[in-house]
C-alpha angles and dihedrals in degrees: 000000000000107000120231113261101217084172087068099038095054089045093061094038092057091044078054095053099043095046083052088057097041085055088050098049087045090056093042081053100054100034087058089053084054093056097044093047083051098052089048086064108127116262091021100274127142125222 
């Protein structure tokens, strides 16, 4: 019987985790630009 790698495990688990926080940071980012480009509207107004 084969024996569990935790080495392995932690290790996909943690690129998981770290590809999770790299999407969510993206999203914060771009969200952020959206709400710039819509404060430099002329006269002020929003979409």
């Amino acid at each position: 019987m084969a024996r569990t790698n935790y080495a392995f495990d932690k290790r996909q688990k943690d690129l998981a985790k770290k590809k999770k926080k790299e999407e969510k940071r993206q999203k914060k980012l771009a969200a952020k630009s959206d709400e710039l480009a819509n404060e430099d509207l002329p006269g002020g107004r929003r979409c």
